[in-house]
C-alpha positions in Angstrom: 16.4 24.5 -9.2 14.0 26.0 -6.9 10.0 25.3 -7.8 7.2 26.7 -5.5 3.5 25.3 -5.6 0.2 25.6 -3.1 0.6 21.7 -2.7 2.8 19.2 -3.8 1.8 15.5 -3.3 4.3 12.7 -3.6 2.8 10.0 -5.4 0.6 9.5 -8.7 -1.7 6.6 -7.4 -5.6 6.7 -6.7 -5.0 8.8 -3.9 -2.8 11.2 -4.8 -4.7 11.9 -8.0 -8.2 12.0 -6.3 -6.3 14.6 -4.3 -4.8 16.6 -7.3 -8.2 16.8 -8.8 -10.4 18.5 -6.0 -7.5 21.0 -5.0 -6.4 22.1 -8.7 -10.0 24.3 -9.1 -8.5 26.2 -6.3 -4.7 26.5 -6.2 -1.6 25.4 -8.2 -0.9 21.8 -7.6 2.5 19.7 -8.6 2.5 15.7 -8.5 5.6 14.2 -8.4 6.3 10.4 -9.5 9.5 8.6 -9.0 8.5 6.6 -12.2 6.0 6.8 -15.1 2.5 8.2 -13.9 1.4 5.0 -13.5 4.1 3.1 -12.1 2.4 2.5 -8.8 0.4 0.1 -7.1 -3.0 1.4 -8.5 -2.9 0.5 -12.0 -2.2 -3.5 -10.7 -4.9 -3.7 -8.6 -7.3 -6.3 -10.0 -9.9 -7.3 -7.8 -12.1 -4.2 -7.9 -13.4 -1.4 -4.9 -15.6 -2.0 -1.6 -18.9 -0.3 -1.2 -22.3 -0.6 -0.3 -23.8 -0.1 -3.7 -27.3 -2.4 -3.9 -30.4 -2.7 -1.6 -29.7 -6.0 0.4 -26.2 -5.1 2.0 -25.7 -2.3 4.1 -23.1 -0.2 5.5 -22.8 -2.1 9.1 -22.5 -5.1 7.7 -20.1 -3.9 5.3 -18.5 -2.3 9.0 -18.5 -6.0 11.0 -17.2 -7.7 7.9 -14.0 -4.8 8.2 -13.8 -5.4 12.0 -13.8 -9.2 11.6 -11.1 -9.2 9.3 -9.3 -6.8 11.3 -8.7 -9.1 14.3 -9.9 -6.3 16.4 -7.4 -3.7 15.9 -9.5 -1.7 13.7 -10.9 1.7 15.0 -14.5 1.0 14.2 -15.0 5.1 14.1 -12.3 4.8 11.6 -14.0 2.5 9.6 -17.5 3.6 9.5 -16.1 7.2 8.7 -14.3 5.2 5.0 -17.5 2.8 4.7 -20.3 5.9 4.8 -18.3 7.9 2.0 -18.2 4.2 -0.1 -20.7 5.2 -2.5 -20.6 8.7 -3.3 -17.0 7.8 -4.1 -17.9 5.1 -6.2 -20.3 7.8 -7.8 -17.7 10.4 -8.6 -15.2 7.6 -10.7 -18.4 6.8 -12.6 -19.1 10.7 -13.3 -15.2 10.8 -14.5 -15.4 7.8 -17.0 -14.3 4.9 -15.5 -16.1 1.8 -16.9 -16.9 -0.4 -14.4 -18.7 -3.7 -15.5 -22.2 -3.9 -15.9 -24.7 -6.2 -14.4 -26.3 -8.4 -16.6 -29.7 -7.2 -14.9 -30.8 -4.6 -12.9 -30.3 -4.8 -8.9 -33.5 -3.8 -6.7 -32.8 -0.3 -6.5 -31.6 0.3 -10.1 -28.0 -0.1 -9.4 -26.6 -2.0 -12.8 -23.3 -2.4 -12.1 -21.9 -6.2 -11.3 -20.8 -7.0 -8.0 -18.9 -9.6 -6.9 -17.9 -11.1 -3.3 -14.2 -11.3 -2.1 -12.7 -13.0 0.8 -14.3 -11.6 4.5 -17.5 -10.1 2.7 -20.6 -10.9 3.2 -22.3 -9.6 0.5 -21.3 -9.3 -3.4 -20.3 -5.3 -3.1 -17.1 -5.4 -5.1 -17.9 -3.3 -8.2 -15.1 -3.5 -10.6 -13.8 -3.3 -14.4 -13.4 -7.1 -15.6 -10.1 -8.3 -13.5 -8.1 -4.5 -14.5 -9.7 -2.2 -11.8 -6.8 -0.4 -11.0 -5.8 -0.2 -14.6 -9.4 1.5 -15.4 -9.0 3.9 -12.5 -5.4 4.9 -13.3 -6.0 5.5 -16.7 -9.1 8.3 -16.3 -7.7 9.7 -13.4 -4.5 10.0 -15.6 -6.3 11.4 -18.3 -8.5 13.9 -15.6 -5.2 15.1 -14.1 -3.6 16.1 -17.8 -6.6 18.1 -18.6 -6.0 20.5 -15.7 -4.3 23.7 -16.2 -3.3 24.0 -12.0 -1.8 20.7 -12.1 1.8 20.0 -12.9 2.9 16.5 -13.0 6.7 16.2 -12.7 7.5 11.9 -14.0 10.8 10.8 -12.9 11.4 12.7 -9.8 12.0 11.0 -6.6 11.4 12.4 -3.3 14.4 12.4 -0.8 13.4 14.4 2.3 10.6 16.6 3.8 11.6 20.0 4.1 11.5 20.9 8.0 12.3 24.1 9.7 15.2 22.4 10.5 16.4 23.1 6.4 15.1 26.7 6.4 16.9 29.9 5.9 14.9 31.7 8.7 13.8 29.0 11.2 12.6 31.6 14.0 9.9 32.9 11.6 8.2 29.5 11.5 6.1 26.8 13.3 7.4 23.0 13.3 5.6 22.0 9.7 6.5 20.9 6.3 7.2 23.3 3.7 7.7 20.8 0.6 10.3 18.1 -0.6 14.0 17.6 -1.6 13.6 16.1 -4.9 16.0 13.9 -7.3 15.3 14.6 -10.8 16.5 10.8 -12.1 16.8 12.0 -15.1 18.9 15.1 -15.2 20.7 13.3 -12.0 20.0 16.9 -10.1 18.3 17.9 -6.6 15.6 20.2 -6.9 13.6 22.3 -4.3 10.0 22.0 -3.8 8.3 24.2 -1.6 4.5 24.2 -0.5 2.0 25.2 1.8 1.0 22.1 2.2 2.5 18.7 1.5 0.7 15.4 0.8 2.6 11.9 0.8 0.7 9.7 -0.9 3.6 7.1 -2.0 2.4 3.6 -1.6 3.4 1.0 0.9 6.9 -1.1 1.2 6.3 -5.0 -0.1 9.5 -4.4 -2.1 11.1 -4.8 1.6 10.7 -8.8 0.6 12.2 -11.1 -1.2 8.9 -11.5 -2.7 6.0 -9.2 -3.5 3.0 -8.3 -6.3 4.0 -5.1 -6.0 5.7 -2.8 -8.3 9.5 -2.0 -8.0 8.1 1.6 -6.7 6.6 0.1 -3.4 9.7 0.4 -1.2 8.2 2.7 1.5 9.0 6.0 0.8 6.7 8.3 2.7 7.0 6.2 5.6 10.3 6.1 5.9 10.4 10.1 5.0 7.3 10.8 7.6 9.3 9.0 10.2 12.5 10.6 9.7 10.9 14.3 9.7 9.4 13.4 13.1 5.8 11.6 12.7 4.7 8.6 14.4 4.0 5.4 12.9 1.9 2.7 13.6 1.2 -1.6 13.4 4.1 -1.6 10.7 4.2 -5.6 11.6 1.1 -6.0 10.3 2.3 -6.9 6.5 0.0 -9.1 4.0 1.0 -11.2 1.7 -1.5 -12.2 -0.4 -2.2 -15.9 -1.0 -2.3 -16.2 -5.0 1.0 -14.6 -6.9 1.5 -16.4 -9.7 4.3 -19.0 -9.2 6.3 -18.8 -12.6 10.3 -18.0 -13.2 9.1 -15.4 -15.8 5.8 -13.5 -14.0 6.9 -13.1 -10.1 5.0 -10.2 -9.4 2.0 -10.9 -11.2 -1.4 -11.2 -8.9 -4.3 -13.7 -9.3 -6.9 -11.5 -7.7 -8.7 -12.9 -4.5 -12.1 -12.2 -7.3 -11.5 -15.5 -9.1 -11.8 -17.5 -5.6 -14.8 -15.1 -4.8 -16.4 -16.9 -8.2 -15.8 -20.8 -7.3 -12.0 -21.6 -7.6 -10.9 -24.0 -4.9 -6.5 -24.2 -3.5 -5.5 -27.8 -4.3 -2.4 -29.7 -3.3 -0.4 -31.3 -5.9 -2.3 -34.4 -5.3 -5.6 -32.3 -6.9 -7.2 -32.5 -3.1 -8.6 -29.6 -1.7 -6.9 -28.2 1.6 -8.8 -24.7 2.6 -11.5 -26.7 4.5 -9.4 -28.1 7.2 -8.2 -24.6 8.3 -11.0 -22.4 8.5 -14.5 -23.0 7.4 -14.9 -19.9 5.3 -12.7 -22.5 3.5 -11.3 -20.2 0.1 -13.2 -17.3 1.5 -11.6 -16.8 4.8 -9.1 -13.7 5.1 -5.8 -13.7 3.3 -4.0 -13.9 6.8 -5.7 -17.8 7.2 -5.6 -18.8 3.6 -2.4 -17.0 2.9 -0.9 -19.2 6.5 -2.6 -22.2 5.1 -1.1 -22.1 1.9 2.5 -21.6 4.1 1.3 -24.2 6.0 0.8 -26.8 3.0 4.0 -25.8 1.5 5.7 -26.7 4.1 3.9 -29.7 5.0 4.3 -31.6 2.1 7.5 -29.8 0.5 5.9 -28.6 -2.5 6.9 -25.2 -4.1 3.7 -23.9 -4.5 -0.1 -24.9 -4.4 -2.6 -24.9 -6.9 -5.7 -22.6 -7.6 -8.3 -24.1 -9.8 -11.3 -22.6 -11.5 -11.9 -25.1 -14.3 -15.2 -26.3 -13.0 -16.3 -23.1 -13.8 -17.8 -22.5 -17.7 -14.7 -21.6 -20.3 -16.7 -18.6 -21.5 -17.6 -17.0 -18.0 -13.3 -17.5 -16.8 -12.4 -16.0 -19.7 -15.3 -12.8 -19.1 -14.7 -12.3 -16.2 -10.5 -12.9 -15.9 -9.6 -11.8 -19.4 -6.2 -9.9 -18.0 -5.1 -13.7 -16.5 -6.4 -15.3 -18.8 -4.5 -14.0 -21.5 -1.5 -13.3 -18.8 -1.5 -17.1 -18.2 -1.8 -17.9 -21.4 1.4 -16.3 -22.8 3.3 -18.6 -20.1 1.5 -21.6 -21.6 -0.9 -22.3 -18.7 -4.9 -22.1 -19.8 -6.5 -21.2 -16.7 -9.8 -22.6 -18.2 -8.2 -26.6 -18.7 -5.0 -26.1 -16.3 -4.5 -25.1 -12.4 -2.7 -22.3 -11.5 0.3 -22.5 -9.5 0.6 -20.0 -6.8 2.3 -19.3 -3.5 1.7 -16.5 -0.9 4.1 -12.8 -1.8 3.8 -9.8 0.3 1.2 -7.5 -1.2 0.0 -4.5 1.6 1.2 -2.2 4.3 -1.3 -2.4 6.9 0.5 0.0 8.7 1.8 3.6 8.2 2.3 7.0 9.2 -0.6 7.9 11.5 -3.2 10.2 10.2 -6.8 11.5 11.6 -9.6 11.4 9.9 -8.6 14.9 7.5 -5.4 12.7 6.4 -3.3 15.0 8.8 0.1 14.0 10.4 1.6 15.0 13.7 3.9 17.3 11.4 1.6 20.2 10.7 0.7 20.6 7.0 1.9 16.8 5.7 -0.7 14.5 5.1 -0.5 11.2 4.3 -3.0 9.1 2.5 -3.7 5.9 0.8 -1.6 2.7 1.7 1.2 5.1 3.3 -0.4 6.3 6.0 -2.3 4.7 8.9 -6.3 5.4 9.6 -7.5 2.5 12.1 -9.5 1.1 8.8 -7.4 -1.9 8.1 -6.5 -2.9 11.5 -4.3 -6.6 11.9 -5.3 -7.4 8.5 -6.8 -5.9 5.4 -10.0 -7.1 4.1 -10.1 -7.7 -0.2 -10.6 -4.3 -2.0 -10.9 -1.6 0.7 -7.8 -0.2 -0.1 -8.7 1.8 -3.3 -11.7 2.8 -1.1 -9.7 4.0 1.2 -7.1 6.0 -1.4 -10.1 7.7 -2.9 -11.6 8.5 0.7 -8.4 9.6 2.1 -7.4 11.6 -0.9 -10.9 13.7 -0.7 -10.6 14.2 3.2 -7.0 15.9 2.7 -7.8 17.8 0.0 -11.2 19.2 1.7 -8.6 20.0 4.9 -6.3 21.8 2.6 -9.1 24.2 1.2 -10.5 24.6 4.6 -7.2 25.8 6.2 -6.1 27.5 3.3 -6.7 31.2 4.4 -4.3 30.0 7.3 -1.8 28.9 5.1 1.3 31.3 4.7 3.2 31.0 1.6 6.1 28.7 1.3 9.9 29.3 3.3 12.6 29.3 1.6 14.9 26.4 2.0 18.5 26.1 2.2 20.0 24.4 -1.1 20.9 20.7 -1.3 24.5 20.8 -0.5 26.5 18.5 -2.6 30.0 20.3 -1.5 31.2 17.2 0.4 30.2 14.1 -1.6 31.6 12.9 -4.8 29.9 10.4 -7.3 30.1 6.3 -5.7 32.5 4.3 -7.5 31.3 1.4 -5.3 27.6 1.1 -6.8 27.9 -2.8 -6.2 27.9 -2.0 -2.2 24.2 -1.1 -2.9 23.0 -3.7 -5.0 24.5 -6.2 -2.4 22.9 -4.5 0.1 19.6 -4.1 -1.4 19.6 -8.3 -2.1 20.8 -8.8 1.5 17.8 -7.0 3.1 15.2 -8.9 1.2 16.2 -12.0 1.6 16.7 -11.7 5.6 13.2 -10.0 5.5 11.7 -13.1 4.1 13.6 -15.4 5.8 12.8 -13.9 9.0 10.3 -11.6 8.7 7.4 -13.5 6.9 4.5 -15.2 7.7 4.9 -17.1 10.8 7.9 -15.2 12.8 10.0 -16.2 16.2 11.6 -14.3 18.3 14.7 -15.8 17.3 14.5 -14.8 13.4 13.5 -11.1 14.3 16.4 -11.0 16.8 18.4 -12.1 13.5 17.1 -9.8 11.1 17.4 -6.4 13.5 20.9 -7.5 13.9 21.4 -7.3 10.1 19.2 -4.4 10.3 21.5 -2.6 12.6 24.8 -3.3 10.2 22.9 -2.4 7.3 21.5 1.1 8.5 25.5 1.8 9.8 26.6 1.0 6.6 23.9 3.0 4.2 24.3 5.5 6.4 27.9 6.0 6.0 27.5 6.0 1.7 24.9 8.2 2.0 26.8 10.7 3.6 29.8 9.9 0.9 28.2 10.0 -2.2 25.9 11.8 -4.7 22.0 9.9 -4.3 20.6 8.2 -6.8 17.1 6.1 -6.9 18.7 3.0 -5.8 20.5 4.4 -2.7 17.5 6.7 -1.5 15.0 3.4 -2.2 18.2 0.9 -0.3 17.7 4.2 2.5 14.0 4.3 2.7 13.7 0.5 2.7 16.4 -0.2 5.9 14.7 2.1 7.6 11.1 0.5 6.9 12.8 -2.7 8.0 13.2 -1.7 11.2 10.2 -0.6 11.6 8.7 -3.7 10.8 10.9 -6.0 13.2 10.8 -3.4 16.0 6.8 -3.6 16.1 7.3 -7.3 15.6 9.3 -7.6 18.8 6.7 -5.3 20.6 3.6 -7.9 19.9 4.0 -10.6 22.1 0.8 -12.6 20.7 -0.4 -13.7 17.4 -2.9 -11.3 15.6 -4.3 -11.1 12.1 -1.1 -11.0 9.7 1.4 -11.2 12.7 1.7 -14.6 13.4 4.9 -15.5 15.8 5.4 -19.4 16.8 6.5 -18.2 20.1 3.0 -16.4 21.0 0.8 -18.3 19.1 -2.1 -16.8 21.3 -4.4 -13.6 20.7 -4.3 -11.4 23.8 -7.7 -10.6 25.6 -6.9 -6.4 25.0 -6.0 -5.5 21.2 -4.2 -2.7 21.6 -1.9 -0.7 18.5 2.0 -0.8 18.4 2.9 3.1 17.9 6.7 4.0 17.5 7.6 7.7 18.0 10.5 8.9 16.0 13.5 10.0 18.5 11.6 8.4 21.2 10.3 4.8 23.0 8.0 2.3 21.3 4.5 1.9 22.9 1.5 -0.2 23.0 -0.4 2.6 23.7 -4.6 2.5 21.8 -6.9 0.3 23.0 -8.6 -0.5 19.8 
């Protein structure tokens, strides 16, 4: 099945969508989704979106509080480019229906929407919709995207590869650029062809490498892994954040307790009800997720305990409930009352501060792929990510590669024709168990090793295992028919390695790397950049 589009954008989050919606006035636009349209990481995100929305903050202090909790890897042109566009963004989400919560009176300058202050900020700028953000984003950008005739959305499809000149019929009339995707239809169990003029990855990050993560089952690196292989550069993959609150219960072990409810009074507690934070950092619950999420590790490990304890019941029953109603009721079903009982929580990977590199127009070093959102790598985030600039940056990211797309569109030549998926040599796996083992392998040895406080030792072990793994995935892959769980085992082997290879390259402790053996922050931050068929360097002075 061959299918031929102006743009085709892998992924159905925030930024793909924001994307979809300013191109589709202008050209025919398909968005592909491994999963439901809103099986991503958007629709989770609880806490709510950064911006400089009311008269007594401002955008450089929203800037320092970014560079501060960036341990000084983040490109401050970078970040005042995302922080400057804050608002208008905010503005365009209110235009399309999204109901964010109201303040219960008016700010200074007429703004009356509720803020509220997260971890690294400042000022109260976080506007949000109760403790569903994402949920409320998702759901009108879903509801935008079905209205529009140029659109196509395609549920259930799975990208495998980028489509180089290296797959084309007629290579010689062609520059080095994408021309679209290989695509798995997981529900017909068929390859299809997408071509484009332009191609926009917009997939989501890889927390599903660990054993543990509040991320969906879709997070497992896809356009990372599928940049890299096509020939982009990637950059700071060690820079992984696991976020200090995830619900510690057998039957919720993805679920997030959003860094909002500490931001409004709740206090970590051991299991002897005494408070820890203020003997690590004097922010005390409102220091970065890097400190409180290695405090937490810390505690754990200190004292043996399983998990810690986050507790809001100083606060009034009727303001928890207001303002947390999704954990609340969440919490509830599990028999905890978050407004009488502690929550028990431990630290699970949650963001990809790292990614595919982009410039400020979302653009690769492949011509015409772009990456945006938490695939892709801007200079905002830098060694750590500060609460509730990510969906800022999907919606800013998503607007700057559309607005490239129309601007080089004239340019554009139609789509190449690509050679067929050839199947000729592979049969159908009779060995699906060599997957599922592999799959459990790598995520354990990624938490094990990989974590939040890291040795040279345990990366040594885990790029060993690394090394076996890719061998052997690579071999079944070149055996058998795909399906989802090889091409995510596939993607997620080789965003492994990425990881532990940048690991290995940072001989300090920075932000959300932390290695025992280096437990000192260099004078010169500089970014770990990894070029595909190449060497690693250390080569941005940030």
């Amino acid at each position: 099945m061959r299918r031929t589009y102006d743009v085709v954008i892998v992924g159905s989050g925030a930024a793909g969508l924001t994307a979809a919606l300013k191109l589709a006035p202008h050209m025919r636009v398909a968005v592909l989704s491994k999963g439901e349209m809103a099986a991503g990481s958007t629709r989770w995100a609880q806490g709510g979106i950064a911006a400089v929305l009311e008269a007594t903050d401002s955008i450089q202090s929203h800037i320092d509080d970014t560079l501060i909790a960036g341990a000084g890897l983040c490109h401050e042109d970078a970040v005042r480019y995302v922080v400057e566009r804050g608002r208008e963004a905010i503005e365009k989400l209110i235009n399309l229906g999204v109901e964010f919560d109201k303040a219960d009176t008016r700010h200074e300058d007429g703004y009356d929407y509720h803020l509220t202050r997260e971890g690294g900020h400042s000022h109260r700028r976080i506007i949000h919709a109760a403790d569903a953000t994402g949920r409320a984003v998702q759901k009108t950008l879903n509801e935008q995207v079905m209205h529009e005739p140029n659109i196509d959305v395609y549920e259930n499809h799975m990208a495998i590869d980028i489509i180089t000149n290296r797959h084309l019929k007629n290579k010689a009339a062609y520059t080095d650029q994408a021309h679209g995707v290989y695509v798995l239809n997981l529900d017909k169990g068929q390859v299809e062809t997408f071509s484009a003029r332009a191609t926009i990855l917009a997939t989501g990050g890889a927390s599903r490498v660990y054993l543990y993560s509040s991320n969906p089952d879709a997070s497992t690196g896809d356009g990372i892994a599928m940049a890299w292989r096509a020939g982009c550069r990637v950059t700071n993959m060690e820079f992984n954040q696991f976020h200090p609150t995830c619900l510690y219960h057998p039957d919720a072990k993805t679920f997030l307790i959003t860094e909002a409810m500490r931001g409004e009074g709740a206090v970590l507690r051991g299991k002897d009800g005494k408070r820890f934070m203020p003997g690590y950092d004097k922010r005390e619950e409102l220091a970065p997720r890097d400190i409180v999420a290695r405090a937490i590790d810390s505690e754990m490990k200190r004292t043996g305990q399983d998990c810690v304890y986050l507790d809001i019941t100083h606060k009034d029953a009727d303001f928890v409930i207001s303002h947390f109603p999704t954990i609340y009721r969440h919490c509830l079903t599990l028999g905890i009352d978050i407004t009488k009982d502690m929550i028990p929580v431990v630290p699970a990977a949650h963001y990809t501060c790292g990614g595919v590199d982009v410039d400020f127009s979302a653009r690769t070093g492949l011509d015409r792929l772009y990456a945006v959102g938490e695939c892709a790598h801007t200079g905002l985030h830098g060694a750590n990510r500060m609460a509730s600039n990510s969906l800022l940056e999907c919606l800013v990211t998503g607007n700057a590669a559309a607005d490239d797309i129309l601007a080089r569109l004239d340019d554009m030549i139609g789509p190449a024709t690509a050679r067929d998926w050839d199947e000729s040599q592979v049969t159908d796996s009779d060995e699906e168990v060599v997957v599922t083992h592999n799959w459990k392998e790598l995520r354990r040895f990624m938490w094990d090793y990989v974590g939040i406080v890291r040795t040279d030792k345990r990366l040594a072990r885990a790029k060993h295992r690394i090394d076996l793994l890719q061998s052997e995935i690579l071999e079944y892959y070149g055996n058998f028919r795909v399906t989802a769980d090889l091409l995510e085992l596939r993607n997620l082997v080789t965003v492994a390695d990425l990881i532990v290879r940048s690991a290995q390259m940072r001989k300090e402790s920075r932000g959300l790397h932390y290695t025992a053996d280096y437990p000192e922050t260099a004078e010169v931050a500089r970014d770990t950049t990894l070029i595909p068929f190449g060497r690693a360097v250390s080569d941005r002075v940030a």
